[in-house]
N, C-alpha and C positions, 0 to 999 in steps of 0.2 A: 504494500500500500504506500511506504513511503517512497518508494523510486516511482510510483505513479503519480505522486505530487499529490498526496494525503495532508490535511493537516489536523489538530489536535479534536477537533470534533468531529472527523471520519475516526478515526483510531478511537475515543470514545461510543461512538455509534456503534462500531464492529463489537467489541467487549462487551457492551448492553445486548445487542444482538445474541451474544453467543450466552450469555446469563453467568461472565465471569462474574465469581461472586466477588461482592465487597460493594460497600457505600459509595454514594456521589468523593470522598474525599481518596480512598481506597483507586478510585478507576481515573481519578483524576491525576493522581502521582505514580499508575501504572501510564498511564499515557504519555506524560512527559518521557517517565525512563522508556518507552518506546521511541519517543520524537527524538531523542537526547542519543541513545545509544544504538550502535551497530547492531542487528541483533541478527543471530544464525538460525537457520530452518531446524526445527528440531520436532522432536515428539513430546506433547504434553497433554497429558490426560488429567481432565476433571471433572471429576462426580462425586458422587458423595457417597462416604463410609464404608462398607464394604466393597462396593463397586469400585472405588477410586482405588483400594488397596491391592486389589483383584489387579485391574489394568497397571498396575504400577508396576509392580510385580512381574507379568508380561513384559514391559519394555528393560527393565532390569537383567531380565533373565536373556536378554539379547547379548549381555553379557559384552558387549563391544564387538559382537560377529556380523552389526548391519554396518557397511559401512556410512560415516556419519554419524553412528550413535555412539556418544562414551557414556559412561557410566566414573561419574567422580564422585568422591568421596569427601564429605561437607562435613567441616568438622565446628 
């Protein structure tokens, strides 16, 4: 979106769209750090509670064999 000349309330629209969660201030300081930073195509799943852990799980277990996907360790 941003290399097709998106600005901060197309990037807010998409998120509302998709039901990332979190409040008007929440989606507002995700949007900048979108505007603001480079960001890489990746895989992110979100749903709630056992679902979310489920799919997580999944891409984890990818174990770094797709390539493009790593798996880092957040300490």
């Amino acid at each position: 979106m941003i290399k097709d000349g998106a600005i901060k309330e197309d990037i807010l629209g998409f998120l509302e769209d998709k039901n990332v969660p979190g409040d008007e201030i929440i989606l507002n300081q995700l949007a900048n750090d979108i505007m603001s930073n480079s960001i890489t195509q990746g895989y992110l799943t979100i749903s709630n509670a056992l679902q979310w852990r489920l799919q997580y799980k999944r891409v984890i277990g990818l174990n770094n064999k797709v390539s493009g996907v790593y798996n880092y360790d957040w300490e």
